[in-house]
C-alpha positions in Angstrom: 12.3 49.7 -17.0 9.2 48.1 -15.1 9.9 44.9 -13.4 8.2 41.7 -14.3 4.9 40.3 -13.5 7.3 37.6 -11.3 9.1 40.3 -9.5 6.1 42.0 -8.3 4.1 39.1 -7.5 7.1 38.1 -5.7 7.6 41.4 -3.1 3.1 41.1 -3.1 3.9 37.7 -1.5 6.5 38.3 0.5 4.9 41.1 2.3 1.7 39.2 2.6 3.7 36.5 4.3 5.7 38.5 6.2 8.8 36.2 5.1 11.3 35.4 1.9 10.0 33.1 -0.7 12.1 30.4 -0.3 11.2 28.9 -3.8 11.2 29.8 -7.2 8.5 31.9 -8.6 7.2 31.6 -12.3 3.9 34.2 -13.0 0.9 33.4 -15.1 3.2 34.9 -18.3 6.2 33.0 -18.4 8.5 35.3 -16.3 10.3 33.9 -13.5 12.1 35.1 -10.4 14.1 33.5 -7.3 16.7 31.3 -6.7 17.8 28.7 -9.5 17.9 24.8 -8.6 14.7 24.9 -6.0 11.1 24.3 -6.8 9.5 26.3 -8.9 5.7 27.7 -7.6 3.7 28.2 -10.2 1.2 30.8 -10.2 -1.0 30.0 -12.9 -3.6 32.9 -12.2 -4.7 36.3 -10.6 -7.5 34.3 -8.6 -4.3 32.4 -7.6 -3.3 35.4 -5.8 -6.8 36.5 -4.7 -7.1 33.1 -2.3 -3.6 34.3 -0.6 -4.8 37.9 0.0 -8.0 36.8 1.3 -6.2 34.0 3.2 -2.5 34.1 3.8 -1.6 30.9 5.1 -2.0 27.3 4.7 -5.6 26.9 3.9 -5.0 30.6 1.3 -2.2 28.1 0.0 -3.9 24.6 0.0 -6.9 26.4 -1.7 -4.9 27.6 -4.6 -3.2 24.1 -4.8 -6.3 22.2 -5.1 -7.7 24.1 -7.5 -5.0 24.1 -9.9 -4.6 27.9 -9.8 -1.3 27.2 -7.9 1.1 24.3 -9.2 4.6 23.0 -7.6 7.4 22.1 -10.4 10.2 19.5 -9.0 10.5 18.2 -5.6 6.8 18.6 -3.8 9.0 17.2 -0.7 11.3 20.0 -0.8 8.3 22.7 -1.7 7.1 21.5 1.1 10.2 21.4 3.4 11.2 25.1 2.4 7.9 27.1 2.5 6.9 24.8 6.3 7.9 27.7 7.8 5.3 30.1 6.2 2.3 26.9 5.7 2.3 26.1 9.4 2.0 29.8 11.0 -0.7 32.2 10.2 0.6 35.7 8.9 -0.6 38.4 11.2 -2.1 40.8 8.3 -2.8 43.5 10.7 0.0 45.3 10.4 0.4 45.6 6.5 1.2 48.4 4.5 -2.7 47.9 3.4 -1.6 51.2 1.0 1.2 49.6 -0.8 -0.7 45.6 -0.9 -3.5 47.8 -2.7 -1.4 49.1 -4.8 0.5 46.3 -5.5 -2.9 44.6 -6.3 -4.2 46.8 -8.4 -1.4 47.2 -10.6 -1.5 43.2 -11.0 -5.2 43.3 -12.0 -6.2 40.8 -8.8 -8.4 42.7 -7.1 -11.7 41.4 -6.6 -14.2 39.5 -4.2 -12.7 36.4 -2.6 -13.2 32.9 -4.4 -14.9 30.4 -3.9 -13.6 27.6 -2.0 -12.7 24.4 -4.2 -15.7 22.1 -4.3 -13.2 19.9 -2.2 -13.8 21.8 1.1 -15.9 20.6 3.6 -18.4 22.7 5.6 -19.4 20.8 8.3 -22.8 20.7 10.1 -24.3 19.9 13.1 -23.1 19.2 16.8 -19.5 18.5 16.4 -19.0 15.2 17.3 -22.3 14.0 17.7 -23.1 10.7 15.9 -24.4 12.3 12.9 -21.6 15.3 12.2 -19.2 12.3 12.9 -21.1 10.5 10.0 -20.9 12.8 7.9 -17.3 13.5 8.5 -16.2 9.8 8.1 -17.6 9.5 4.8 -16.3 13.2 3.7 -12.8 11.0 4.3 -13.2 7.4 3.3 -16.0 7.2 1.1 -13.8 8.1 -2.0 -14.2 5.1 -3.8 -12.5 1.6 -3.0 -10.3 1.8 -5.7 -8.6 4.9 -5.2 -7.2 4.2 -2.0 -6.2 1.0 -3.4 -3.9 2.7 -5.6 -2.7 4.7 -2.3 -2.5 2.1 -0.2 -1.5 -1.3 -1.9 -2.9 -4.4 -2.1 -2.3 -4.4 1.9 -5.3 -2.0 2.0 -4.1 -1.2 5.8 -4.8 2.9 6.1 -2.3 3.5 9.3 1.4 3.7 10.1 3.1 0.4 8.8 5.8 -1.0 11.1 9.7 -2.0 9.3 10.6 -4.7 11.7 13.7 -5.5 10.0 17.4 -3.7 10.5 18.2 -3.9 6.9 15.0 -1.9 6.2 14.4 -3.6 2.9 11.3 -4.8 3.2 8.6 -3.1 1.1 5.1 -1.5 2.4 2.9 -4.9 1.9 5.8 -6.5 3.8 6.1 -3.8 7.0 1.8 -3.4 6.8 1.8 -7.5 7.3 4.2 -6.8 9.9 2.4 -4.4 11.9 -1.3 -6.3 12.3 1.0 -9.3 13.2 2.7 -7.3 16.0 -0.5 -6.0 17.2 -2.1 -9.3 17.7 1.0 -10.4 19.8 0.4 -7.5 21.8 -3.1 -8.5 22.3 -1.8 -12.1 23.5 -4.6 -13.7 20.7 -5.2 -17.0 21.0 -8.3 -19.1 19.2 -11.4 -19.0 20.4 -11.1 -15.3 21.8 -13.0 -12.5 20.6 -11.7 -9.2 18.9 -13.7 -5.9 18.8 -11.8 -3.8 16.1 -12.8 0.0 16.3 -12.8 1.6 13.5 -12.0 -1.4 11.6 -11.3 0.3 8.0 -11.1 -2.4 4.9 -11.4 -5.2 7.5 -7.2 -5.9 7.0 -6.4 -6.5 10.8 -9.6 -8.3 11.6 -8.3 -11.2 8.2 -5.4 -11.1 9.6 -6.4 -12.0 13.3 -8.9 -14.1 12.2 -6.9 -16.2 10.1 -3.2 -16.2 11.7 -4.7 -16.5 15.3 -7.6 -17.9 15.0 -9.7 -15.5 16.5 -13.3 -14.0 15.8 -13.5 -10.2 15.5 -16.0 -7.8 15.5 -15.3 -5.0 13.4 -17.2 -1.6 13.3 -17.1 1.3 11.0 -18.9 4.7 10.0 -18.0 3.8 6.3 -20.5 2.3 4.2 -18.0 1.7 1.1 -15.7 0.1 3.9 -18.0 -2.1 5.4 -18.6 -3.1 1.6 -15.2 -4.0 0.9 -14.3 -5.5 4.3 -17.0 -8.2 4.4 -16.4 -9.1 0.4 -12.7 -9.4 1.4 -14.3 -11.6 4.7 -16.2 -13.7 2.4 -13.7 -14.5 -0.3 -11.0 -15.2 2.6 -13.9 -18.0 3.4 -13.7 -16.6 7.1 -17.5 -15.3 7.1 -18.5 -17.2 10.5 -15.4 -15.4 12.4 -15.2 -12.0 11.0 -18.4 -9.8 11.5 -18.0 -6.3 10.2 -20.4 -4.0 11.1 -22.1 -0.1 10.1 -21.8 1.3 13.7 -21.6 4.4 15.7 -19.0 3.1 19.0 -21.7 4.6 21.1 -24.3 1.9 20.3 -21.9 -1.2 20.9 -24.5 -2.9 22.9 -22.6 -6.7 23.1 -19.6 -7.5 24.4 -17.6 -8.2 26.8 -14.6 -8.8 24.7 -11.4 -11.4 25.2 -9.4 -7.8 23.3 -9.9 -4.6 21.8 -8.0 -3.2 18.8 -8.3 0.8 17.9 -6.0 1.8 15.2 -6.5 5.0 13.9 -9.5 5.5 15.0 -9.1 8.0 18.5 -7.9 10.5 16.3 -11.6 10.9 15.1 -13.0 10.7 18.5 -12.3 14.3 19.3 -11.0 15.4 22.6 -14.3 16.4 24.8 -16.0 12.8 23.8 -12.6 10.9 24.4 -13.5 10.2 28.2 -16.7 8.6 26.9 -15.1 6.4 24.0 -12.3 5.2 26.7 -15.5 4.3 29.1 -17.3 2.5 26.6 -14.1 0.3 25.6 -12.9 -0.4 29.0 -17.0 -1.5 29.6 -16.5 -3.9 26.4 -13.5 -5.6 27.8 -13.7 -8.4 30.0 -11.4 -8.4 33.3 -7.3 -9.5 32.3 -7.8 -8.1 28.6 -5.8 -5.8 26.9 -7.0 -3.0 24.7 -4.5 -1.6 21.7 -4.4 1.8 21.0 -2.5 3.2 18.4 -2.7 6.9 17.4 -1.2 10.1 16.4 0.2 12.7 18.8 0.7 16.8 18.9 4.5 16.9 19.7 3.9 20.5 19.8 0.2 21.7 20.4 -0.3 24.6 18.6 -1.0 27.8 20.4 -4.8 28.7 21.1 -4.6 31.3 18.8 -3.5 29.5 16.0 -5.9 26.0 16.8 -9.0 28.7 16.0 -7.6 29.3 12.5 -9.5 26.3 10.0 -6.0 24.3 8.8 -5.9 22.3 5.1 -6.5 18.9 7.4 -9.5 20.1 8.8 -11.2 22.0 5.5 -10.5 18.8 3.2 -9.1 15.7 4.8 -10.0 14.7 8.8 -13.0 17.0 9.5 -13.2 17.6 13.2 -10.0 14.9 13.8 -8.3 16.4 16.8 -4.5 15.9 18.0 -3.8 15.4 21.6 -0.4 14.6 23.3 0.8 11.4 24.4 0.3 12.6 28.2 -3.3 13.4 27.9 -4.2 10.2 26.0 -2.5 8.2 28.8 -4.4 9.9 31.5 -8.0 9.6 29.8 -7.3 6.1 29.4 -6.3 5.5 33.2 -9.0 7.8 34.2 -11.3 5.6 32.8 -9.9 2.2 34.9 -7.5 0.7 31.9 -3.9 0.4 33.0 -0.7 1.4 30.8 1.4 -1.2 30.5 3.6 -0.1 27.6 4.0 2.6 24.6 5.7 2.4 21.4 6.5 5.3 19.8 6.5 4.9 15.7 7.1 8.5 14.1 10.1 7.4 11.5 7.8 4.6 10.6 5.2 6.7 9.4 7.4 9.4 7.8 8.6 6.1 5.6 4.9 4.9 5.3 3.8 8.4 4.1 6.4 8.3 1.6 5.5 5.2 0.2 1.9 6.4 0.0 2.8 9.3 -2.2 4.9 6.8 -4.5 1.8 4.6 -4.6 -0.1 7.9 -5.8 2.3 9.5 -7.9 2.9 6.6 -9.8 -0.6 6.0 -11.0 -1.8 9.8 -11.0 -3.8 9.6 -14.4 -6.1 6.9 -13.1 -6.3 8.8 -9.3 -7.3 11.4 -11.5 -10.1 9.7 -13.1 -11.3 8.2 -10.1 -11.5 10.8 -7.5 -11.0 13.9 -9.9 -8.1 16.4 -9.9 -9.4 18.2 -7.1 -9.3 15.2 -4.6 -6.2 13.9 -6.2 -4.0 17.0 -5.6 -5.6 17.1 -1.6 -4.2 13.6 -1.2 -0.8 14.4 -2.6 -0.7 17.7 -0.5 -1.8 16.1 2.4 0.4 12.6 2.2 3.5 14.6 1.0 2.9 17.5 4.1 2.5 14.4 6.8 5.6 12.8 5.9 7.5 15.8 6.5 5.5 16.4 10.0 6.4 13.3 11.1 10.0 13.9 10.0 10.2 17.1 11.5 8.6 16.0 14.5 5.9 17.9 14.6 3.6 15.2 15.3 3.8 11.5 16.2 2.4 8.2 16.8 2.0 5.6 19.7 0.8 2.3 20.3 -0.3 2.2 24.2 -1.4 -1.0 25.4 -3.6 -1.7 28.1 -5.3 -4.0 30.6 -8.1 -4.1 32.4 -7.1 -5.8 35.6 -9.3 -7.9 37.7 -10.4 -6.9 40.8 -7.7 -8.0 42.8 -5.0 -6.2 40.6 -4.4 -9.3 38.7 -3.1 -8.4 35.1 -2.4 -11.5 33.2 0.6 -10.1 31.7 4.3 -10.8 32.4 6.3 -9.6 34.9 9.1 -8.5 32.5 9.5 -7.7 29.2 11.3 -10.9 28.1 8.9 -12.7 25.9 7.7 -9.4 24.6 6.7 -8.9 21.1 9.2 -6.3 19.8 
């Protein structure tokens, strides 16, 4: 008796992946294979399977996905948690029975010429990281539309980790996202009458916040145009118009300054690593003597291999073009290369495995309208992508740090406390 269309798709996988399929399996006909009570993967098509032969790992996966040819039923979480293994390591295809795949392949009617990307993907252009690829790469990301990544984010409209100050860990996202600007401006010592450059100043949130709790003026810049936009309504209805300036601007053509502080939350990840001597330069060259720069960004726990950093991931194709992960260590040394010193880091992984989740909530919750907004394409690359962090960060596979910094004076003078007592926590 011939098997079914989910038992052979099933061993075609497997031996593409070079690992079990850890998941149910249902086929484009109805039949089903694998173990009961998991997710169920959903092949909806042959062209399904024609992205994984041509590509059998993440981005073969994240391809299907976003096109709809692939669909998750239950738990995307636990999709996600059991097949990590396989998303996050390319199969080596070299070795294949290519006999038996073709086989295999033509018995399931999928062969054929690889398909086209989803519209979704990104091919860059240009220099990478040079002003304009950068431009191009920041809009690719934010430039979504206002009101989708209100739906993500909340009314907070803050688009980085959000910090639960509280033991009793009740507080909701609004709560832990007002909680976080407020602990970096207490970081930053902000007093009135100083003046705040924010780098990458997204919706403005952290420049309202500092502006009016601490009665500062800020400078905020940003690559967005639909940002910008939003930020200096936000400034103007807040009444707060002649102390928040937010500005269209590359960090390389800052040409004021010096600055009492300088915030840069989220932002370094875009930088890229060859430019990140340059963009610690040009901040510690904004700052005046005693002040204290804020840098908050994500970490590599564990750099991938060179081999496997050559290989396009789903992040790069469709969400941070060009973004680049360091570790901790080599952040730290750029920034003391370039004259700041380190005066304290905070690691906040668990609080961005807990923000993640509550981004997917935000986003699951009102899917119809994501849908209409940013199309069924972009929608499903959120969800992947918001539902795959939270489970790095879990898994610690990558993290995220707050370093502060000073710039001393020229006598070694830091304007900073002795000891930590005082400290904002």
């Amino acid at each position: 008796m011939p098997s079914s269309t989910a038992v052979q798709l099933r061993g075609l996988l497997e031996t593409l992946l070079q690992a079990p399929l850890p998941v149910r399996l249902r086929a484009w006909d109805g039949s089903e294979t694998g173990p009961a009570g998991t997710p169920v993967l959903i092949i909806r098509n042959r062209r399904a399977l024609r992205r994984l032969v041509w590509r059998p790992d993440e981005l073969g996966l994240a391809r299907a996905y976003v096109s709809g040819d692939l669909e998750v039923e239950g738990d995307l979480f636990e999709a996600l948690r059991r097949l990590a293994t396989l998303i996050f390591r390319g199969a080596d295809v070299r070795g294949l029975p290519n006999r038996a795949v073709a086989a295999d392949l033509l018995r399931l009617g999928v062969l054929g010429p690889q398909p086209k990307p989803p519209p979704e993907e990104l091919a860059m252009r240009g220099t990478r990281h040079s002003p304009r690829r950068d431009r191009q790469a920041v809009s690719h990301h934010y430039d979504v539309g206002n009101t989708f990544y209100e739906i993500i984010l909340g009314p907070s409209m803050v688009y980085s980790c959000a910090y639960w100050a509280g033991d009793d860990g009740g507080s909701g996202l609004a709560d832990a996202q007002r909680d976080k600007l407020d602990l970096i401006c207490r970081k930053l010592d902000l007093k009135p009458g100083m003046r705040l450059l924010d780098v990458g100043c997204g919706w403005g949130s952290l420049a309202l916040h500092a502006a009016r709790e601490y009665g500062v003026d800020v400078v905020g810049i940003t690559l967005s145009i639909e940002q910008a936009d939003y930020a200096r309504k936000q400034v103007a209805e807040a009444g707060l118009t002649a102390h928040v300036e937010i500005r269209v601007q590359d960090y390389r053509d800052l040409g004021d300054g010096p600055f009492d502080a300088i915030s840069s939350v989220g932002m370094a990840e875009h930088v890229g690593t060859a430019p990140y001597a340059e963009y610690a330069a040009i901040l510690f060259e904004r700052l005046k003597p005693g002040g204290r720069l804020l840098n908050h960004q994500i970490s590599a726990l564990h750099p991938a291999p060179p081999a496997a950093r050559k290989r396009r991931s789903f992040i790069d194709a469709y969400v941070f073009p060009d973004g680049e992960l360091v570790p901790l260590g080599t952040t730290v040394t750029l920034l003391e290369q370039a004259g700041f010193e380190v005066r304290d880091v905070q690691a906040l992984r668990e609080h961005y495995a807990r923000t993640l989740r509550a981004w997917v909530a935000n986003l699951e919750s009102e899917w119809p309208a994501a849908v209409r907004l940013a199309g069924a394409g972009r929608a499903r690359v959120w969800r992947l992508y918001l539902a795959a962090s939270a489970l790095a960060f879990e898994q610690a596979r990558i993290g995220v740090n707050q370093v502060l910094c000073v710039k001393a004076h020229r006598d070694g003078g830091s304007d900073m406390p002795a000891t930590r007592s005082g400290w904002p926590a």
